[in-house]
C-alpha positions as CSV (number, residue, x, y, z in Angstrom):
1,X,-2.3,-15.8,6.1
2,X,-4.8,-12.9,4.5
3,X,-8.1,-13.4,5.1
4,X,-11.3,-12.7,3.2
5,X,-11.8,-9.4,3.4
6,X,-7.7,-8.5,2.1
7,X,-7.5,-11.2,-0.5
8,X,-11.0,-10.5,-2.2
9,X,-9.7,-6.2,-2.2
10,X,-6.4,-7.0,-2.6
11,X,-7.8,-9.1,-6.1
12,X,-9.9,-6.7,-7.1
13,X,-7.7,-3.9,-6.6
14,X,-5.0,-5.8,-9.3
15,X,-7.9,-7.5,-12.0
16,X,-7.4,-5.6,-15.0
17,X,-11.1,-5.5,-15.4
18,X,-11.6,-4.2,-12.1
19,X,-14.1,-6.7,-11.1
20,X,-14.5,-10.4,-9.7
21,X,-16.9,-12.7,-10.1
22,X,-18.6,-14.9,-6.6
23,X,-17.0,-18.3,-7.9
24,X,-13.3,-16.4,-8.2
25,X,-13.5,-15.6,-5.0
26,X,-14.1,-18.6,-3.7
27,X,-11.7,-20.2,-5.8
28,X,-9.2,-17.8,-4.7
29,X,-10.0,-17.9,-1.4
30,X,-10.3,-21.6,-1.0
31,X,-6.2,-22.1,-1.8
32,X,-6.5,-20.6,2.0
33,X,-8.8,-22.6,3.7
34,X,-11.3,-19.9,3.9
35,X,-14.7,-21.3,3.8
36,X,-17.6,-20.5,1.3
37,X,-19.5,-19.4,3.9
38,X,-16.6,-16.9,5.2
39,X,-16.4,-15.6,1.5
40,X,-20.7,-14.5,1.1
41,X,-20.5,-13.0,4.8
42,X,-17.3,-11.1,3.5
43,X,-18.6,-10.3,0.0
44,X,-21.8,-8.7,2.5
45,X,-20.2,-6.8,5.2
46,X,-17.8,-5.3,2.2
47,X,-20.6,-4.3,0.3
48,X,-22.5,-3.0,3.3
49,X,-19.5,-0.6,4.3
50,X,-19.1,0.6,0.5
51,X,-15.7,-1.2,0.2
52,X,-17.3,-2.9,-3.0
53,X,-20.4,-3.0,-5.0
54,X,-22.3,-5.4,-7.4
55,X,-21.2,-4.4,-11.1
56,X,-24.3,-7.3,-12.3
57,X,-25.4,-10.4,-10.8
58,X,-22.9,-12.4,-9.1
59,X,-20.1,-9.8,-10.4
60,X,-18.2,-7.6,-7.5
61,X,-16.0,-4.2,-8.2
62,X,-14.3,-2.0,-6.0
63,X,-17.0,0.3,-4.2
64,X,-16.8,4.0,-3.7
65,X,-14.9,3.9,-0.3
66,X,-12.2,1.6,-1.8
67,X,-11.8,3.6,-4.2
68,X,-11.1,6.4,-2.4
69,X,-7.3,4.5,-1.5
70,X,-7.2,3.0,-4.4
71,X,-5.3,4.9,-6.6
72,X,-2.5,5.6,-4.3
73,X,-2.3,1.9,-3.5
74,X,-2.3,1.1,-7.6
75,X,0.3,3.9,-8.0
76,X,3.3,2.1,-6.5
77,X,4.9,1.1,-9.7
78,X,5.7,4.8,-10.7
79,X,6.3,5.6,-6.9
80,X,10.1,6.9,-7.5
81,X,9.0,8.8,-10.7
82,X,7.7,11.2,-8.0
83,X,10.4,11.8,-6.3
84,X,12.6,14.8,-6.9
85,X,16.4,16.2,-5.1
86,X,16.0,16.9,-1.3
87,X,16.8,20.2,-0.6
88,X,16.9,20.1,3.5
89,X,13.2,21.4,3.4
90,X,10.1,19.3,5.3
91,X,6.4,19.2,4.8
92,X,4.1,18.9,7.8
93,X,0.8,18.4,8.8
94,X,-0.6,19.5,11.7
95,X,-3.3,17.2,13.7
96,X,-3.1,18.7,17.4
97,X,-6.4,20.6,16.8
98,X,-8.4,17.9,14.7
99,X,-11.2,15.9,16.8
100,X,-10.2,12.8,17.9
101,X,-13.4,11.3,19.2
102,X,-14.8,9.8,16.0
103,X,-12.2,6.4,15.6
104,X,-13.3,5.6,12.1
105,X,-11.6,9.1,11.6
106,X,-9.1,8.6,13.7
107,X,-7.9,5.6,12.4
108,X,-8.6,7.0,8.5
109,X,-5.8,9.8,9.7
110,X,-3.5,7.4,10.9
111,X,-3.3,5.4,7.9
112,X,-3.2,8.5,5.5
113,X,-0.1,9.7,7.5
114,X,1.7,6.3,7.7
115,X,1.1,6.3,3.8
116,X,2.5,9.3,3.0
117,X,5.8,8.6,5.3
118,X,4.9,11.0,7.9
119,X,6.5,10.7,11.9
120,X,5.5,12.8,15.0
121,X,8.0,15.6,15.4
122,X,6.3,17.0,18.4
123,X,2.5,16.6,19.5
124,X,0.8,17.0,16.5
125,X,3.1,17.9,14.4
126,X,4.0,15.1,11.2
127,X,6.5,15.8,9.2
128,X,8.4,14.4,6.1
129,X,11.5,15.2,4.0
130,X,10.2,17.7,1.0
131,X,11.2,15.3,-2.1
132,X,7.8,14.5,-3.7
133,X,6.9,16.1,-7.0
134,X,4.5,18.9,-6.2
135,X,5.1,19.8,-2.9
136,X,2.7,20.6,0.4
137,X,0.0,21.1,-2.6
138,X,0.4,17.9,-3.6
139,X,1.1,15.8,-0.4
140,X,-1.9,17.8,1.2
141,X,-4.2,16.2,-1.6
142,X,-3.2,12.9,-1.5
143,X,-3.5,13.1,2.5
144,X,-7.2,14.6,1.8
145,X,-7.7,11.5,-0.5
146,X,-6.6,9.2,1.8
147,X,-8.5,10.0,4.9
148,X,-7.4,13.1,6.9
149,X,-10.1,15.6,6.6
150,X,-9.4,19.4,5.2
151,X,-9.3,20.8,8.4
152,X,-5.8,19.9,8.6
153,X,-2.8,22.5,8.2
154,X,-0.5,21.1,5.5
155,X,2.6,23.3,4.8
156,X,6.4,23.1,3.8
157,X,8.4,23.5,6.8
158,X,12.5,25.1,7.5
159,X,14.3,26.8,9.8
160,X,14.1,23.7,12.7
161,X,16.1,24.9,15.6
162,X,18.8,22.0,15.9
163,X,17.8,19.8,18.4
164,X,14.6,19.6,16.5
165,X,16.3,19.1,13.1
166,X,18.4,16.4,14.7
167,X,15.4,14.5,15.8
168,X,13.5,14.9,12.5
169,X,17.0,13.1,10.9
170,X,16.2,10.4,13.6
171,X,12.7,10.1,13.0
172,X,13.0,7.1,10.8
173,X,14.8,4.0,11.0
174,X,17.2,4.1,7.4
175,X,19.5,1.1,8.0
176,X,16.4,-1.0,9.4
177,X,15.1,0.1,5.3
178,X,17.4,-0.8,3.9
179,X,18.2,-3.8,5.4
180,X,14.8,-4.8,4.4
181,X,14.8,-4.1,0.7
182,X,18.1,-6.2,0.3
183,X,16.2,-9.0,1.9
184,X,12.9,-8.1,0.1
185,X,15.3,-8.2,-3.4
186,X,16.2,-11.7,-2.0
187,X,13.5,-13.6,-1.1
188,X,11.6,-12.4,-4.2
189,X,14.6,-13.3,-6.6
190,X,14.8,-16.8,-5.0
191,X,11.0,-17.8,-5.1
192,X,11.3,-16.7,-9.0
193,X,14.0,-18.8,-9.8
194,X,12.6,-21.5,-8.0
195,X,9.5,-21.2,-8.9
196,X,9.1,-23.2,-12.4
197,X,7.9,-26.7,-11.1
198,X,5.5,-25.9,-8.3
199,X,2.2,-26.6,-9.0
200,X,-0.8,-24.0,-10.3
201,X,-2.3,-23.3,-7.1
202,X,0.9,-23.8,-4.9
203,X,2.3,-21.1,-6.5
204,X,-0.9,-19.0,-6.9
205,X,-1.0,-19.2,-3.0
206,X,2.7,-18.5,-2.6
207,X,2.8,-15.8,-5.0
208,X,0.1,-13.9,-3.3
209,X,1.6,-14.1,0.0
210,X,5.0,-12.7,-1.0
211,X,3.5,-10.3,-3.5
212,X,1.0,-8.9,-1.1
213,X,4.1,-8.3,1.0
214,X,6.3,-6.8,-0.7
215,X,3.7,-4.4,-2.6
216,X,2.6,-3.3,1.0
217,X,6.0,-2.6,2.0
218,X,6.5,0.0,-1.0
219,X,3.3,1.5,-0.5
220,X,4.3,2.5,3.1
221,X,7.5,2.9,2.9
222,X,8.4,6.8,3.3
223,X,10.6,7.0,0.2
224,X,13.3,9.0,2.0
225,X,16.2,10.4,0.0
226,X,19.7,10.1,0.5
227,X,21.5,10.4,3.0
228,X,18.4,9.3,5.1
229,X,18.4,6.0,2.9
230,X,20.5,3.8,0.6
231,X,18.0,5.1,-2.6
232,X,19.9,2.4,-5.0
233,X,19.3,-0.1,-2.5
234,X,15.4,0.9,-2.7
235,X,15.2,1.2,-6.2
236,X,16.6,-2.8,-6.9
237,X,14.0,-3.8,-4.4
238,X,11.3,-1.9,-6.1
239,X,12.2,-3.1,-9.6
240,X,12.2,-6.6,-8.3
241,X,8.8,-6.4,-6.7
242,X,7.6,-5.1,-10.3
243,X,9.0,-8.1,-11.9
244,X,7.4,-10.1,-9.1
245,X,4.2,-9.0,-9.7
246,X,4.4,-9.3,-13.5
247,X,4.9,-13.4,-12.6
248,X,2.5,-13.2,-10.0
249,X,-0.5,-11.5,-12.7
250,X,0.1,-14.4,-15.1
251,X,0.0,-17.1,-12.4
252,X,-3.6,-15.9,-11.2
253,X,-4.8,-15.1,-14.8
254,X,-4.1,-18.8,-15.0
255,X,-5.5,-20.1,-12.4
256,X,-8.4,-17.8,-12.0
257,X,-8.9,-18.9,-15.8
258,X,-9.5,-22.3,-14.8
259,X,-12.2,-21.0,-12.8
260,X,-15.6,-23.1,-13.8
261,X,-13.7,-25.2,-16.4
């Protein structure tokens, strides 16, 4: 079950306004148990961080620090548009020099890394398969944007002696992938056609669970290409989370219409 903190960012990261009013929340909140109380306290500590901010009285948008994630989490509809032919060739980052006494920083680096499909070669050393439009330049900016600080080398990488280019192939786990976008494609599929007579909030709550899900998965999954992954697999997965969400944005338009009626 999500709590406060996820499902009020996780809303305002999808309104098409960009913002949410105190008595959504609670509304939205309340279809999981989550207490008024739980919601102000939340609404506080999020503002106090920077996560959101006060667009007028009583009216919440995503603050600067959100923000800063924001657009990479929001992107993951056009996620295969920027992928391109792998042509054997990494892209690294290198960490073993970067401080890692401060943990909001740590952590910040972590995340950035897991979100951009990263794995530890060897201490320090993150690599991926070269397949996103734009290259190191790119992948080094939307690592920046993401957390890890500019210290950090960000390069293309090749010539891997071949003990070390085996282990980069084993790096991630491809059948465990795919394995989940076919059951991803599944469940998803099977709520929707099942889906018709549940009531408004049931399937407000249900809709946000899976949805939630299934958008996380794609925004950190590594988008390998072939043959480190089934890509055909992916791409039915990804197109039925897209026509997941499309349900899911009416059902909460709905019922977050009914708000104050």
């Amino acid at each position: 079950m999500p709590n406060a903190r996820r499902l009020v960012l996780n809303l305002l990261g999808a309104a098409e306004s960009g913002r949410l009013t105190v008595g959504e929340a609670l509304a939205a909140c309340a279809l999981f148990d989550i207490s008024e109380n739980s919601v102000r306290v939340t609404l506080a500590r999020l503002a106090q961080a920077g996560l959101v901010e006060l667009a007028e009285r009583g009216v919440y948008q995503l603050g600067p620090e959100r923000r800063r994630i924001q657009d990479e989490i929001a992107g993951w509809r056009g996620i295969e548009e920027r992928l391109i032919v792998w042509t054997g060739q990494w892209i690294a980052a290198s960490t073993g020099g970067l401080p890692r006494s401060d943990r909001k920083q740590l952590r910040a680096r972590e995340r950035a890394l897991s979100m951009m499909g990263m794995r530890e070669l060897d201490h320090g050393l993150y690599i991926r398969p070269d397949n996103l439009a734009g290259g190191a330049e790119d992948v080094r900016q939307r690592l920046t944007a993401l957390g890890l600080i500019e210290a950090a080398a960000v390069f293309r990488a090749t010539d891997f002696d071949s003990a070390r280019e085996k282990q980069a192939h084993r790096l991630w786990e491809g059948a465990a992938l795919v394995e989940g976008y076919r059951q991803g494609e599944e469940r998803l599929e099977a709520w929707r056609r099942s889906a018709g007579g549940l009531p408004l909030d049931i399937a407000a709550r249900e809709s946000f669970l899976l949805g939630d899900a299934a958008i996380r998965q794609i925004v950190f999954d590594p988008m390998l290409p072939a043959p480190l992954v089934d890509e055909a697999a992916r791409h039915l997965f990804v197109e039925a989370v897209k026509r997941f969400d499309d349900e899911g944005r009416r059902i909460w338009m709905t019922f977050l219409g009914k708000v104050g009626d």
